[in-house]
C-alpha positions as CSV (number, residue, x, y, z in Angstrom):
1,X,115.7,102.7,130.2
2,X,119.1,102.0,131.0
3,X,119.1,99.2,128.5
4,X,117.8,101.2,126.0
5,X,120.0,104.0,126.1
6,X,122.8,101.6,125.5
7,X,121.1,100.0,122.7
8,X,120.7,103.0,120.9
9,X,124.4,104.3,121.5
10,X,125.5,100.9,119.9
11,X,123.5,101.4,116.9
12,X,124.6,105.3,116.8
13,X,128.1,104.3,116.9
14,X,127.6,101.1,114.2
15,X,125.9,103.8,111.6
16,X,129.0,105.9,112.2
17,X,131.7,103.3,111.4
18,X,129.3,102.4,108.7
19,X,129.2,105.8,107.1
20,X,132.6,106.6,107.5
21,X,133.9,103.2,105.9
22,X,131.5,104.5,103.2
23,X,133.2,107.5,102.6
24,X,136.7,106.3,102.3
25,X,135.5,103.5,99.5
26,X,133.6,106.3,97.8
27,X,136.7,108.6,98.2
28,X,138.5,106.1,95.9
29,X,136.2,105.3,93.3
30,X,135.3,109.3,92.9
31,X,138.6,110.3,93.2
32,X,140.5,108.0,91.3
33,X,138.0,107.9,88.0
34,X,135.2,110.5,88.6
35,X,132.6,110.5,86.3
36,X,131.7,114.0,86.4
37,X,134.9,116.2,87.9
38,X,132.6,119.0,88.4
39,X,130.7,117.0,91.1
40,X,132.5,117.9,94.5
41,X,132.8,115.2,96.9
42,X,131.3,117.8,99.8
43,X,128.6,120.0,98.6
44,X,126.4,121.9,100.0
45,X,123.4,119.3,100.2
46,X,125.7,116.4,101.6
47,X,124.9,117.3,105.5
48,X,121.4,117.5,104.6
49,X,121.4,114.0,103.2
50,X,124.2,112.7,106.0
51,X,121.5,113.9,108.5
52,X,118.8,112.1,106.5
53,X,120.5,108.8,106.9
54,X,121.2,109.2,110.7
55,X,117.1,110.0,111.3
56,X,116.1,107.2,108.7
57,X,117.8,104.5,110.8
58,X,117.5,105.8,114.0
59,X,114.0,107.0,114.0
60,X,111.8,106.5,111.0
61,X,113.0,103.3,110.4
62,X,112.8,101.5,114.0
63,X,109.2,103.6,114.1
64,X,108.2,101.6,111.1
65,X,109.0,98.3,112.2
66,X,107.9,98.6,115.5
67,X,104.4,99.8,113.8
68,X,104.8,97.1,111.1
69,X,105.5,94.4,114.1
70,X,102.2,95.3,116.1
71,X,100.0,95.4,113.4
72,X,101.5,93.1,110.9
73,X,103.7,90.5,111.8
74,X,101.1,88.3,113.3
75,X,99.5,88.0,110.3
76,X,101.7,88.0,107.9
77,X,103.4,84.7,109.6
78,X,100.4,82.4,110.4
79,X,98.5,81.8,107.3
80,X,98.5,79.0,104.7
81,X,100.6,80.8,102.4
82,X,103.6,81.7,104.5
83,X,103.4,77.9,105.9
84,X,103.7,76.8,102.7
85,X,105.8,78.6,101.2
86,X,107.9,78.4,104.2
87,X,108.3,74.7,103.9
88,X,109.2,74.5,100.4
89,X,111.9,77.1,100.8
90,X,113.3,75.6,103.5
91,X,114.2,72.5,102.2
92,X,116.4,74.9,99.6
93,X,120.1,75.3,99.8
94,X,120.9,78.1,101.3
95,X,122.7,79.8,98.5
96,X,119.8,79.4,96.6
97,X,117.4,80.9,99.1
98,X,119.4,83.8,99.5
99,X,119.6,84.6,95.5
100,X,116.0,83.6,95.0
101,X,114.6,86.3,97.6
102,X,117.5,88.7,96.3
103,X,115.9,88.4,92.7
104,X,112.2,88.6,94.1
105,X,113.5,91.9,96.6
106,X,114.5,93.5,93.4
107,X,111.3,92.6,91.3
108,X,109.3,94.4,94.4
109,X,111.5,97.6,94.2
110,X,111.2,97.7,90.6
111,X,107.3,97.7,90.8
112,X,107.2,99.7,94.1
113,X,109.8,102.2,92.5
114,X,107.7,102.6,89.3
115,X,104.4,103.3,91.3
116,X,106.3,105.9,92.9
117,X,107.6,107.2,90.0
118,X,104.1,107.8,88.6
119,X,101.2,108.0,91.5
120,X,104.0,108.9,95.0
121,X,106.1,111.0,92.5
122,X,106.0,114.5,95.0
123,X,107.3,112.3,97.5
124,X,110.0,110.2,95.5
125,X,111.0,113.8,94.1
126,X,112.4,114.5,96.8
127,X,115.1,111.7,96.0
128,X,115.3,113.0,91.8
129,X,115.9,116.5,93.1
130,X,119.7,115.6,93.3
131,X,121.4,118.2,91.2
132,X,124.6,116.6,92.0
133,X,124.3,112.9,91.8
134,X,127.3,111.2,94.3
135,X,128.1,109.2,97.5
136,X,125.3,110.7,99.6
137,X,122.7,110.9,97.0
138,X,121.5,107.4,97.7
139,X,120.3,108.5,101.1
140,X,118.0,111.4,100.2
141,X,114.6,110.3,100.3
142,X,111.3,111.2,102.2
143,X,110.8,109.4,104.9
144,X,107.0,108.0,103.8
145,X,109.4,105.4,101.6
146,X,109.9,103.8,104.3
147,X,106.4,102.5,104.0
148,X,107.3,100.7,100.6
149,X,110.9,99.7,102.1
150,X,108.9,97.7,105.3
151,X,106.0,96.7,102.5
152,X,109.0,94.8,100.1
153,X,110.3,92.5,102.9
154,X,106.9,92.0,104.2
155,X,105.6,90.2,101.2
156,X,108.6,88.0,101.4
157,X,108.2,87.1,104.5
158,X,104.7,86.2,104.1
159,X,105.4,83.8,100.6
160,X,107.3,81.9,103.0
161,X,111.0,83.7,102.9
162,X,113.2,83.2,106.5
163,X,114.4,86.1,108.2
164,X,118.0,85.3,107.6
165,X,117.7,85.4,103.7
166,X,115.6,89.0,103.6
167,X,118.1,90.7,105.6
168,X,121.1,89.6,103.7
169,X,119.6,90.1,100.5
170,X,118.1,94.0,101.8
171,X,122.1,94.1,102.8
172,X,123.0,93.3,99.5
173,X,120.4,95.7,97.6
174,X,121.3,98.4,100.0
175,X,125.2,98.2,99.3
176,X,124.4,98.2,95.7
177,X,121.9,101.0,95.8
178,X,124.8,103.1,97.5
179,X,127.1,102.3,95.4
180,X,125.7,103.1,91.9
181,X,125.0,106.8,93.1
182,X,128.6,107.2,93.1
183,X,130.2,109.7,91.1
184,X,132.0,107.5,89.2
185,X,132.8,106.2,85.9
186,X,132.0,102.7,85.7
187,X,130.0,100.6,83.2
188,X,129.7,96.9,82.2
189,X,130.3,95.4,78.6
190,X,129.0,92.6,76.6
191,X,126.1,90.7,78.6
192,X,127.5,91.6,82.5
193,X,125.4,95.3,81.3
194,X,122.2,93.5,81.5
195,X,123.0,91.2,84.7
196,X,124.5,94.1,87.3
197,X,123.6,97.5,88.0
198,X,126.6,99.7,87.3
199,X,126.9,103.4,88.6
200,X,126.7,104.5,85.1
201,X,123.3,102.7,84.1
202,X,122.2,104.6,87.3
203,X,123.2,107.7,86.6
204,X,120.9,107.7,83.8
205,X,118.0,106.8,85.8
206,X,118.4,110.6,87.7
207,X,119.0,112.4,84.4
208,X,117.5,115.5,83.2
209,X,116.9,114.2,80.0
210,X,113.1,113.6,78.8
211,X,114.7,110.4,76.8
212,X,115.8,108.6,80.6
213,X,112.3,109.7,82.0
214,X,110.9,106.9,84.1
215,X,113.7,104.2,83.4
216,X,116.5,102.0,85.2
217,X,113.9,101.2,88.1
218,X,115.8,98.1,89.7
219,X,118.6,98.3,92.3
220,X,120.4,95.3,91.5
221,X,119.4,93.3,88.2
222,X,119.2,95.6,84.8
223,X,117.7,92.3,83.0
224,X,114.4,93.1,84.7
225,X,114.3,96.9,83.1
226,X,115.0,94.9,80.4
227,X,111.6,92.7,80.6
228,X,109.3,95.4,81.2
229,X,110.7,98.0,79.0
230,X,112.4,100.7,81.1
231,X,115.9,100.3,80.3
232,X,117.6,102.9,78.9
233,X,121.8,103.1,79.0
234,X,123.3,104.8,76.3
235,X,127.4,104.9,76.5
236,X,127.7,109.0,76.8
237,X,127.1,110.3,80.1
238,X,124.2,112.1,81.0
239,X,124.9,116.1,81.5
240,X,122.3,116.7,84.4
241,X,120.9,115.6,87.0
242,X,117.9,116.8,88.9
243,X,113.4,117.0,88.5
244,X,111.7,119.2,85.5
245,X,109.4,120.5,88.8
246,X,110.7,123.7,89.5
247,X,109.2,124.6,92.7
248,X,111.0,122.2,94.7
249,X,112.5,124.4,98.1
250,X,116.1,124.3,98.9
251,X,115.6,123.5,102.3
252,X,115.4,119.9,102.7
253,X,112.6,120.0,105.6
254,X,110.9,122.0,103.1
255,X,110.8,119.7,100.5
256,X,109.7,116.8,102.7
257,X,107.1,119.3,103.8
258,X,106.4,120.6,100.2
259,X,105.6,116.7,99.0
260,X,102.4,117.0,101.1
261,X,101.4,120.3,99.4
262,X,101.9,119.2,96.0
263,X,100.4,116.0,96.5
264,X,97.4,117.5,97.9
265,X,97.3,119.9,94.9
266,X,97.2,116.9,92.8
267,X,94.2,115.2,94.3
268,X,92.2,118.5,94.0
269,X,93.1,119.0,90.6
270,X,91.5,115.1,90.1
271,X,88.4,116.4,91.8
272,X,87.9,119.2,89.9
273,X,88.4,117.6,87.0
274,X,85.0,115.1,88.0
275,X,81.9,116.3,86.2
């Protein structure tokens, strides 16, 4: 028990240097060329989705892996596949491990994040609800994503992946995710546009604009919006942020709450609809 407490007060105090390094670099990029000035750096949903981070890694998150390591991890690491894909990648550098699984990580979130766009949508609303897109805004999500976080890195580990290249490259796409909801105006040129994710190619991706509707997908690489179709980066900025649902509570418990209602609404509607 004793143990554990500790634990737990190490990882308490790690997420709070973490978040508060975060601040200060998103302090000077939002302060020193803000896309939108209008946007204040505290407002009024920033505690809610401060408080969603601390619950995300410290509960839902170890929750999740714990489940994911019962059930799961067993079987996901002694099979023919994972053998052999596990030998082949091993005899790669390491470099190349590492950018391989960072490209096939963000080829996972970009299908995962348009199934959720289109069949979890009441959940992943709760993310597009964002009226004011900034530093924090890449932590507010319902905690059922977790499911499709824990689901990415489990299909690399069983084509073979090692540990120590999925968790750098989730580093990497979680660093980048956080970044490109900031508040600021930044954007690529020439070919680096279609090879980085950029805060402003980002931006579009949460717009209220019926034209941006279901594009920019991936968290790292825009060349694979550009593949399947979904990019969309025009050079203005978009004007607002937010969901065309308008039912969505205020309360942030509420709207994780409300995603079950609405998505229950939904599968009645499909039923009724059956002859």
């Amino acid at each position: 028990m004793y143990e554990t407490a500790l634990r737990f007060a190490d990882q308490l105090s790690a997420l709070t240097i973490t978040i508060i390094l975060f601040v200060i670099a998103a302090l000077l990029f939002e302060k020193l060329r803000p896309a939108d000035k209008n946007i204040p750096f505290f407002h009024r949903e920033t505690k809610f989705e401060i408080m969603t981070a601390y619950m995300m890694v410290m509960v839902f998150w170890p929750l999740g892996k714990f489940a994911f390591d019962f059930l799961f991890l067993e079987v996901l690491t002694h099979n023919f596949i994972h053998d052999t894909g596990f030998a082949v990648i091993g005899t790669w550098p390491a470099w190349l491990r590492f950018l391989t699984c960072l490209v096939a990580l963000d080829l996972l979130i970009y299908a995962h994040h348009r199934f959720a766009h289109v069949f979890l949508w009441p959940f992943h609303a709760v993310h597009h609800d964002a009226k004011k897109v900034n530093w924090s805004t890449s932590w507010r999500f319902h905690p059922a994503e977790i499911l499709l976080m824990i689901f990415d890195m489990a299909i690399l580990l069983w084509v073979g992946f090692p540990t120590d290249s999925i968790l750098y490259a989730a580093f990497v796409v979680n660093i980048a995710s956080n970044f490109n909801h900031f508040n600021t105006d930044l954007k690529w040129k020439g070919v680096m546009k279609y090879l980085l994710v950029s805060p402003h190619f980002h931006r579009w991706h949460h717009a209220l604009d019926q034209k941006a509707t279901d594009s920019n997908m991936c968290f790292v690489f825009p060349f694979i919006d550009l593949i399947f179709g979904t990019y969309y980066c025009p050079d203005e900025k978009p004007e607002e942020f937010g969901i065309f649902h308008k039912d969505m509570p205020d309360f942030f418990l509420a709207k994780w709450l409300y995603a079950f209602t609405w998505s229950g609404r939904q599968i009645k509607a499909l039923f009724d609809r059956r002859p």
